[in-house]
C-alpha positions as CSV (number, residue, x, y, z in Angstrom):
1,X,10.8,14.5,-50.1
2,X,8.8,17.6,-48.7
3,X,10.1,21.0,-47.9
4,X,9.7,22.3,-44.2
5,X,8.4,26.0,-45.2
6,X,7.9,28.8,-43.3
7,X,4.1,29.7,-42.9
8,X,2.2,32.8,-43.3
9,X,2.8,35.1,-40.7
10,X,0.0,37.8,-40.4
11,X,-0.8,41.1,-42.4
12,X,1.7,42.9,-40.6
13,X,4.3,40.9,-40.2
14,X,6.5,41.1,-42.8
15,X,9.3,38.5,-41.3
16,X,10.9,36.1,-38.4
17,X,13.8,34.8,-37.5
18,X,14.3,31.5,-36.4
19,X,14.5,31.0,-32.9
20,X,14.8,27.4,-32.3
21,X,15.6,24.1,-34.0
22,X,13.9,21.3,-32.2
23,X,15.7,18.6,-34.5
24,X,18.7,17.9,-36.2
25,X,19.8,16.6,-39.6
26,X,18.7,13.0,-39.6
27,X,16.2,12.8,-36.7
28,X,13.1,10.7,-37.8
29,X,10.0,12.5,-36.9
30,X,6.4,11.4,-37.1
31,X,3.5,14.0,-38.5
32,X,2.5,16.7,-36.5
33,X,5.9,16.9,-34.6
34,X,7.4,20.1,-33.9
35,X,10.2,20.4,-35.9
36,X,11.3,24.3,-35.0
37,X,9.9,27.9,-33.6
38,X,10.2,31.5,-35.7
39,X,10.4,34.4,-33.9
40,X,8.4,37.2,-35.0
41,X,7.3,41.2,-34.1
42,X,4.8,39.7,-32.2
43,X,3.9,36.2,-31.4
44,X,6.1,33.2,-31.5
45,X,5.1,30.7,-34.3
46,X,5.7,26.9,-34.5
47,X,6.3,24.7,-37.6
48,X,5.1,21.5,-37.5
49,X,6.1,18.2,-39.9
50,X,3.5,17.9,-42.6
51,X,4.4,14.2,-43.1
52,X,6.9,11.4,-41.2
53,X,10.0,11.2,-42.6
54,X,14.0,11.9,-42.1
55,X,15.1,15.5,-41.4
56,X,17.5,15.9,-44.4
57,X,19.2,19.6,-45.0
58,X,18.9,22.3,-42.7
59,X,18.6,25.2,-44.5
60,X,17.8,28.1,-42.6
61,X,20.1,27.8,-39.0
62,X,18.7,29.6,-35.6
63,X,19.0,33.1,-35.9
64,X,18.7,33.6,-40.0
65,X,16.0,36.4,-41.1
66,X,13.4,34.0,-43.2
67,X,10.1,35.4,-44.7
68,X,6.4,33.9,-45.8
69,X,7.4,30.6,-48.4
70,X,11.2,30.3,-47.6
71,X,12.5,26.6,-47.3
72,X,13.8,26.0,-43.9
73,X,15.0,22.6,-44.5
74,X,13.8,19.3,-46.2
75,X,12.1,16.0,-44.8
76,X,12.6,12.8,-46.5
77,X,10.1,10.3,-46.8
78,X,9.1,7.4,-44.7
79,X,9.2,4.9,-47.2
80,X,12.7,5.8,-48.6
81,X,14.3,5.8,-45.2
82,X,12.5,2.5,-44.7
83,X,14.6,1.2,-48.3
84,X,17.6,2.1,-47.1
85,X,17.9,0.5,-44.0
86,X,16.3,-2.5,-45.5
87,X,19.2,-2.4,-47.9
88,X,21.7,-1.6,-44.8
89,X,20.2,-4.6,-43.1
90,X,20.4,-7.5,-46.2
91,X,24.3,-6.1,-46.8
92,X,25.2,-6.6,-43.1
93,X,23.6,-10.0,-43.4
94,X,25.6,-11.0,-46.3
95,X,28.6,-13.7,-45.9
96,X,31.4,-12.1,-45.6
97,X,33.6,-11.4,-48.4
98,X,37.4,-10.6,-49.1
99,X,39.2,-9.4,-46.6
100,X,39.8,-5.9,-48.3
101,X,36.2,-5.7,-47.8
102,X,35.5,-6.3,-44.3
103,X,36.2,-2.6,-43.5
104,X,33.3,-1.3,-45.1
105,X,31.1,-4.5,-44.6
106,X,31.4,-3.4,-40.4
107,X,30.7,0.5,-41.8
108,X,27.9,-0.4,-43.3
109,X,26.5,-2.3,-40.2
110,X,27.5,0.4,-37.7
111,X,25.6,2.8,-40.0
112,X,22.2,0.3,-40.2
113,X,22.3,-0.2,-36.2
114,X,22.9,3.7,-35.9
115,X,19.5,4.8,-38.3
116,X,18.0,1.8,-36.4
117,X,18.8,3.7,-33.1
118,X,17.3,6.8,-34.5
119,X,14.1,5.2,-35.5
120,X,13.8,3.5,-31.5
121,X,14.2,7.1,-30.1
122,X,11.8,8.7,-33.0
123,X,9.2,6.7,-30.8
124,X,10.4,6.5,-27.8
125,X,10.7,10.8,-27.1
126,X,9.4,13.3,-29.2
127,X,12.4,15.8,-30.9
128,X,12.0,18.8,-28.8
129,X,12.1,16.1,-25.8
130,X,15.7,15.3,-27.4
131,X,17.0,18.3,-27.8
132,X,16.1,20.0,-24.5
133,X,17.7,16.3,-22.8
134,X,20.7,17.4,-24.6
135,X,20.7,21.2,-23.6
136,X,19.8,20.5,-19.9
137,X,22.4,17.4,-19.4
138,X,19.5,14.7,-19.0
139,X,19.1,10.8,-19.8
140,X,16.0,11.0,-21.7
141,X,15.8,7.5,-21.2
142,X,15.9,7.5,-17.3
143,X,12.6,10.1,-17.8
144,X,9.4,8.4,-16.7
145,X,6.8,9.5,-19.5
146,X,3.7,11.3,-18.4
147,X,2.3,10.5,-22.3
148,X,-0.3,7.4,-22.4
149,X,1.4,5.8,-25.4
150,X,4.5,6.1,-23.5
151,X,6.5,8.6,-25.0
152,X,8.5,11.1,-23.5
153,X,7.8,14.6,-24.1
154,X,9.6,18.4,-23.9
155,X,7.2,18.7,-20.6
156,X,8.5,15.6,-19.0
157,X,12.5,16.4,-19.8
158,X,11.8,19.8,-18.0
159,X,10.4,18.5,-15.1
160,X,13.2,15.8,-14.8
161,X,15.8,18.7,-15.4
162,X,13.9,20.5,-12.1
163,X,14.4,18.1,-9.8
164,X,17.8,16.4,-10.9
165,X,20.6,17.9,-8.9
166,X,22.8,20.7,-10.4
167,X,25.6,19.2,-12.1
168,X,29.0,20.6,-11.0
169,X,30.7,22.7,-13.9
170,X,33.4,20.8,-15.6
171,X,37.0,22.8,-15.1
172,X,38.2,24.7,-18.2
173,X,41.1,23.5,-19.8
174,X,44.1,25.9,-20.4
175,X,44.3,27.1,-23.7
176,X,46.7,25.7,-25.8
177,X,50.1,27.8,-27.2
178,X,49.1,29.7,-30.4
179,X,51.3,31.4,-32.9
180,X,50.8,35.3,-33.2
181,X,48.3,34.5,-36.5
182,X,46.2,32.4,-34.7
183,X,46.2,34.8,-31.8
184,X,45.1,37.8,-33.9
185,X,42.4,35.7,-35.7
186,X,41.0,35.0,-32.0
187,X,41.3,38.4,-31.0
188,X,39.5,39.4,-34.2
189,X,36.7,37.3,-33.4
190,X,35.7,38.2,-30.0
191,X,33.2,41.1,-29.1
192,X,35.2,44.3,-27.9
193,X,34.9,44.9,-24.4
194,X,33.4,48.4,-23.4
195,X,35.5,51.1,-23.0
196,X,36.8,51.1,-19.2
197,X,35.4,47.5,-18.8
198,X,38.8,45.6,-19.9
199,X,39.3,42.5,-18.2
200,X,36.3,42.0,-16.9
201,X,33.5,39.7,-17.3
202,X,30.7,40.8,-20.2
203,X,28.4,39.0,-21.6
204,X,26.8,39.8,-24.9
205,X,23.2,38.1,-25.9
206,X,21.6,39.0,-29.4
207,X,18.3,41.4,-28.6
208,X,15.5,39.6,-29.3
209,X,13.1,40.4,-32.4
210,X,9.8,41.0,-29.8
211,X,12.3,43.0,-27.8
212,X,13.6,45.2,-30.4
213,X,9.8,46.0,-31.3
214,X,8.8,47.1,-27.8
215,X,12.3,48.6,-27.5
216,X,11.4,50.7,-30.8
217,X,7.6,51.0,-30.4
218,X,8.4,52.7,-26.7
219,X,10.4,54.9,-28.2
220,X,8.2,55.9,-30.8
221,X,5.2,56.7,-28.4
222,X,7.3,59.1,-26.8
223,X,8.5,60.9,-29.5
224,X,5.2,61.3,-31.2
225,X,2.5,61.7,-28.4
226,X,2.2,64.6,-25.8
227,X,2.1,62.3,-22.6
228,X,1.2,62.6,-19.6
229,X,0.2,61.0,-16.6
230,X,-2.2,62.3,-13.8
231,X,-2.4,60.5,-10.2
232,X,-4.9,58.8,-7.4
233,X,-5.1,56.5,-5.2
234,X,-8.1,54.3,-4.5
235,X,-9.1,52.3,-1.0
236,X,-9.7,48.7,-1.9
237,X,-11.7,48.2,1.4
238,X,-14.8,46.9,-0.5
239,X,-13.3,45.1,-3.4
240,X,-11.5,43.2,-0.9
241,X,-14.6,42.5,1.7
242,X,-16.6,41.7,-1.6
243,X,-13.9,39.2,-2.9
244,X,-13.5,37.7,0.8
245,X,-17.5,37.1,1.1
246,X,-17.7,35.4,-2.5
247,X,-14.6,34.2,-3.2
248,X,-15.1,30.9,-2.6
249,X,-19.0,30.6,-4.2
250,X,-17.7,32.4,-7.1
251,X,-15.2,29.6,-7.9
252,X,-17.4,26.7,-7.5
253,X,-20.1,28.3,-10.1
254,X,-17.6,29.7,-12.6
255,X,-14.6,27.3,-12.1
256,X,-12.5,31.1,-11.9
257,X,-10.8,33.1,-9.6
258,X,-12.2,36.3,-8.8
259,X,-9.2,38.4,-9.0
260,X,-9.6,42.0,-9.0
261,X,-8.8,42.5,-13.0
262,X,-12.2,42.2,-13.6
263,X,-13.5,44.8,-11.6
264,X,-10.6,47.3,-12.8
265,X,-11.8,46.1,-16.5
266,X,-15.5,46.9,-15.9
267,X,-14.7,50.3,-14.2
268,X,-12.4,51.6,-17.1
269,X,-15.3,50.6,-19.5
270,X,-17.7,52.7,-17.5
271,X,-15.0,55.5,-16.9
272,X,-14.7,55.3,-21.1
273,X,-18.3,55.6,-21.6
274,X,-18.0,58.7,-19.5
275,X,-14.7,60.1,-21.0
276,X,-15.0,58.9,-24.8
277,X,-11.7,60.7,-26.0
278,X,-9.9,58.3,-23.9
279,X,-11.5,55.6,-25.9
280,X,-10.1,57.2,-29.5
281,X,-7.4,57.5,-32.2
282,X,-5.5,60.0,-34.0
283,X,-4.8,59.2,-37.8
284,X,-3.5,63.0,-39.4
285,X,-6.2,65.3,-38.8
286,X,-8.6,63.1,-37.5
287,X,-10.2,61.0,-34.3
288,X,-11.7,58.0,-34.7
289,X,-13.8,58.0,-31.2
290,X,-13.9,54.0,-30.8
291,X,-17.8,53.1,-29.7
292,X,-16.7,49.5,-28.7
293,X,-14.4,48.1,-25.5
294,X,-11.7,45.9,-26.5
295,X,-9.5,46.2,-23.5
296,X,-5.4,45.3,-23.8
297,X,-4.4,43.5,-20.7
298,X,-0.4,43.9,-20.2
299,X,1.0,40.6,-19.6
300,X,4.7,39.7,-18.3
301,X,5.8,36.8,-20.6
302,X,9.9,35.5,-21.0
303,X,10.4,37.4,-24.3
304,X,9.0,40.4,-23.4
305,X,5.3,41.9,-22.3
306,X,2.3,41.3,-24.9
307,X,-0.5,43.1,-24.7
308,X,-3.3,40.6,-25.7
309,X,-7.2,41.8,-26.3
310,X,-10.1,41.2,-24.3
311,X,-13.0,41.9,-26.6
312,X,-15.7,44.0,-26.0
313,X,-15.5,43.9,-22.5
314,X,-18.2,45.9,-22.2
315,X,-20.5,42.8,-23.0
316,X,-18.6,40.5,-20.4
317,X,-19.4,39.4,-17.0
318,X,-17.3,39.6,-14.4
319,X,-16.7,35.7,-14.9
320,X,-15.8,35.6,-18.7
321,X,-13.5,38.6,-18.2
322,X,-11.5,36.2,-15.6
323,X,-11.7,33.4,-17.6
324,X,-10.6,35.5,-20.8
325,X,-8.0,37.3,-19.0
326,X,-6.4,33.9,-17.4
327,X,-6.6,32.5,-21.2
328,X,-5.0,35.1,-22.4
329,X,-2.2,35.1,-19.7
330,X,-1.4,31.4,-20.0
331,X,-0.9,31.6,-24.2
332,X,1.0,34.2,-23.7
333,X,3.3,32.5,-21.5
334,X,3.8,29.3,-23.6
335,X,4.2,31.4,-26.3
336,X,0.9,30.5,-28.8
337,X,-0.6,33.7,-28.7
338,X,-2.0,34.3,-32.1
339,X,-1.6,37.5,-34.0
340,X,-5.4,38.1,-33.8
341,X,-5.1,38.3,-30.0
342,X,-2.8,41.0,-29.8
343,X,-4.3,43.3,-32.7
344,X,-6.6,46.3,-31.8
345,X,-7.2,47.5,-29.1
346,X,-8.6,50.5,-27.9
347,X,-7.3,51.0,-24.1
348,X,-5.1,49.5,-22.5
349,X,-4.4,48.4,-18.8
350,X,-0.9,47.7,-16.8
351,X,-0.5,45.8,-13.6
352,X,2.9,46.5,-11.7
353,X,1.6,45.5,-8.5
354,X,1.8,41.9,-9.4
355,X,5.7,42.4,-9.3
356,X,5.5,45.0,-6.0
357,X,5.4,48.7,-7.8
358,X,4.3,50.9,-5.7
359,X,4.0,53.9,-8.3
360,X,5.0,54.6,-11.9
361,X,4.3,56.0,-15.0
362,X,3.3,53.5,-17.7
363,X,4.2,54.6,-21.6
364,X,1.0,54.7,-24.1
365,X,0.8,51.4,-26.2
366,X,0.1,53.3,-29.5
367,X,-2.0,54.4,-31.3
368,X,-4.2,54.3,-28.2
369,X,-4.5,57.4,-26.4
370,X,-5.2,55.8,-23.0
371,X,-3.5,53.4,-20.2
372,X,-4.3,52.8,-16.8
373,X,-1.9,51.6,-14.2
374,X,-2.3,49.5,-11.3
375,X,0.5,48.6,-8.6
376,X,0.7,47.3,-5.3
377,X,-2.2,46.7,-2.3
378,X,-0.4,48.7,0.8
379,X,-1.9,49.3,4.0
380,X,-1.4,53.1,5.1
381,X,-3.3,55.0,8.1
382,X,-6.0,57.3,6.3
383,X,-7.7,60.1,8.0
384,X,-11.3,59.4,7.5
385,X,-12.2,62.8,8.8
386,X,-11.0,65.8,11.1
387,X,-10.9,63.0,14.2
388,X,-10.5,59.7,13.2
389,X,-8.0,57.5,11.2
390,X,-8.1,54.1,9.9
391,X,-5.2,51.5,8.1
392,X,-6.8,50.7,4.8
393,X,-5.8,48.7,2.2
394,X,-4.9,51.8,-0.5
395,X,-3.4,51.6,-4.0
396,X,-2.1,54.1,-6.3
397,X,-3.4,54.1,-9.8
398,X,-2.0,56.0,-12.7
399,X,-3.6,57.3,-15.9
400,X,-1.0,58.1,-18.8
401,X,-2.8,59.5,-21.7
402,X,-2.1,61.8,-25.2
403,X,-2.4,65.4,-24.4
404,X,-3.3,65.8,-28.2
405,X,-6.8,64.9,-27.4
406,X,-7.2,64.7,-24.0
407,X,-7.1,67.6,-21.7
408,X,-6.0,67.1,-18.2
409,X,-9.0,68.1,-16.3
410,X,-10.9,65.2,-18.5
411,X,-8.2,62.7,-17.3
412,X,-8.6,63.9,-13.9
413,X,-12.2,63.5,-13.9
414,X,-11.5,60.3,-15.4
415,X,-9.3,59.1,-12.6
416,X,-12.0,60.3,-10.4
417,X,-14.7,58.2,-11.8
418,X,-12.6,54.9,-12.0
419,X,-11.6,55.6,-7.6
420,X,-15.8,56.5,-7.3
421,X,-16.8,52.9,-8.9
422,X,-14.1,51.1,-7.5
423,X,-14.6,52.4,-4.0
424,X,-18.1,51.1,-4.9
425,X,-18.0,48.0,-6.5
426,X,-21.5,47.9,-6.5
427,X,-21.8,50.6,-9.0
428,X,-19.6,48.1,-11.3
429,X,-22.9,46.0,-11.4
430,X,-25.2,49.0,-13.3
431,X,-22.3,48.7,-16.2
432,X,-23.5,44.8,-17.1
């Protein structure tokens, strides 16, 4: 028999909660098979089997605080599994004996064909495919399996779930009469209603432990930093006519989009190299002025934004800054980020426009001094000069910053640089 522990978790991360069983108490699983996920400050972490066995006790259920070394559960071996069912099979075989005994004779065969059942769907759908059939109301073994070996995976449940029609929701019964004990224990139990809010429908879902952080951090950079944020806007004329003219060429050579991340990311790098307090820390009585780019890249993800690294951007070209940045994005997504990617950092930058913000003010990701953000492509008419006016494709960028170290005519001038090289992409190409 093997413990399932939980695994070191990083440096700073001191513990996890556990997010989400992917098997139950007696579930066969096979090495390698994901048997849970922990939930931690930062990245989501998944626990794998060590060796093929029988998931015995559960010892830690979803939602339970566990730290570094703590026994989740158990997993009992192969080979003792295997004895018992060899034993369940030669008893069911027996002649029968007295009648008193038939009972558990027919016990002991529903209980042989039952393990044997658990053993067909060990290989016939993996345990996360099991339990998200059972969350989402599908056959697993209707599901055609996408898996070479045949077996039906968490991927091909989801995609079955997608296109099945919605199930109507079953009517609720009418509670049942209770005496005046039971209907105190049931009032006792339920969440309180807000004030004002009595008789109507609430609903009431635990805060996440990656939302609490960001909740927390958030809070923390705007109680400890002097921030501000200074204004432009930038004409995306050029960027756009470059991406149009070798969008396409670009692709087939690199196998990337050219999206317009990397040319933000290369003109913050030169707008750092001009404005080097941007780049910098405060720890007490000191700043530690960063001489390297590792740029933070805000990403969107179901439990909450990340901020994963591109390192030393500076060194990059335009290509392996889109090919880092769409890595980065797609971990973050599916949740196997690791703690390394989202540590450091010396700047940081936010898109908004990828959701349709037109302005805002983004909040310093701590301890960095610095964060640009982007938002939404809009055509506006632009007077060009005294006579003449033109619709050009215009976006408003934002530069929130720590007043502590940065003065406001240097973030201006920052702001300034970063329109000047965008406006001339070509500039973008003297950085590296």
């Amino acid at each position: 028999m093997a413990d399932i522990k939980v695994p070191e978790m990083g440096e700073s991360i001191a513990e996890g909660t556990v997010a989400q069983w992917m098997v139950k108490e007696g579930d066969t699983v096979r090495q390698g098979d994901l048997l849970l996920e922990l939930e931690t400050d930062k990245v989501n972490l998944q626990v794998n089997a060590t060796e093929a066995g029988v998931i015995g006790a559960i010892a830690k259920r979803e939602g339970d605080i566990v730290r570094a070394g703590d026994t989740l559960g158990t997993i009992r071996s192969g080979s003792a599994g295997a004895s018992a069912e060899t034993e369940r099979q030669r008893e069911a075989a027996s002649p029968a004996r007295e009648q008193p005994q038939a009972s558990g004779s027919a016990a002991t065969s529903a209980g042989a064909a039952a393990e044997a059942e658990r053993q067909r769907e060990a290989l016939a759908a993996t345990p996360s495919a099991r339990k998200l059939a059972r969350e989402r109301g599908v056959d697993w073994q209707r599901v055609t399996p996408s898996d070479p070996g045949g077996r039906i995976t968490r991927d091909d449940v989801a995609n079955a779930a997608e296109q099945a029609p919605a199930a109507p929701a079953p009517a609720q019964p009418a509670p049942a009469p209770t005496d005046s004990s039971t209907a105190a224990g049931v009032a006792a139990a339920a969440p309180a209603a807000p004030a004002g809010d009595a008789g109507k429908p609430v609903e009431t879902v635990r805060m996440s432990r990656r939302r609490q952080t960001i909740a927390s951090r958030l809070v923390e950079a705007q109680r400890t930093a002097a921030m501000l944020t200074t204004f432009n806007e930038v004409d995306m004329t050029n960027i756009m006519e470059l991406r149009k003219r070798r969008k396409q060429s670009f692709q087939e050579k690199h196998e990337v989009g050219l999206g317009f991340m990397s040319f933000f990311t290369k003109a913050v790098v030169g707008a750092l190299k001009a404005f080097p307090l941007l780049n910098a820390e405060i720890e007490g009585d000191s700043i530690h002025i960063k001489k390297f780019y590792d740029i933070g890249i805000a990403v969107a993800a179901k439990e909450g934004l990340v901020v994963p690294v591109v390192r030393d951007a500076d060194r990059l070209s335009f290509a392996e800054i889109e090919k880092r940045i769409a890595d980065l994005a797609n971990r973050a997504r599916s949740n196997t980020l690791q703690l390394t990617d989202l540590q450091g950092g010396t700047f940081s930058i936010t898109n908004g426009g990828v959701f349709g913000s037109l302005l805002s003010t983004p909040i310093l990701n701590t301890p960095q001094v610095g964060i640009l953000g982007m938002h939404k492509i809009q055509w506006r008419p632009i007077a060009l000069d005294e006579e003449r006016m033109a619709n050009r494709p215009m976006m408003y960028v934002a530069l929130s910053y720590d007043h502590r170290i940065v003065d406001g005519a240097e973030a201006v001038r920052f702001l300034v640089t970063l329109k000047e090289m965008l406006e001339d992409p070509e500039t973008l190409l003297l950085e590296g």
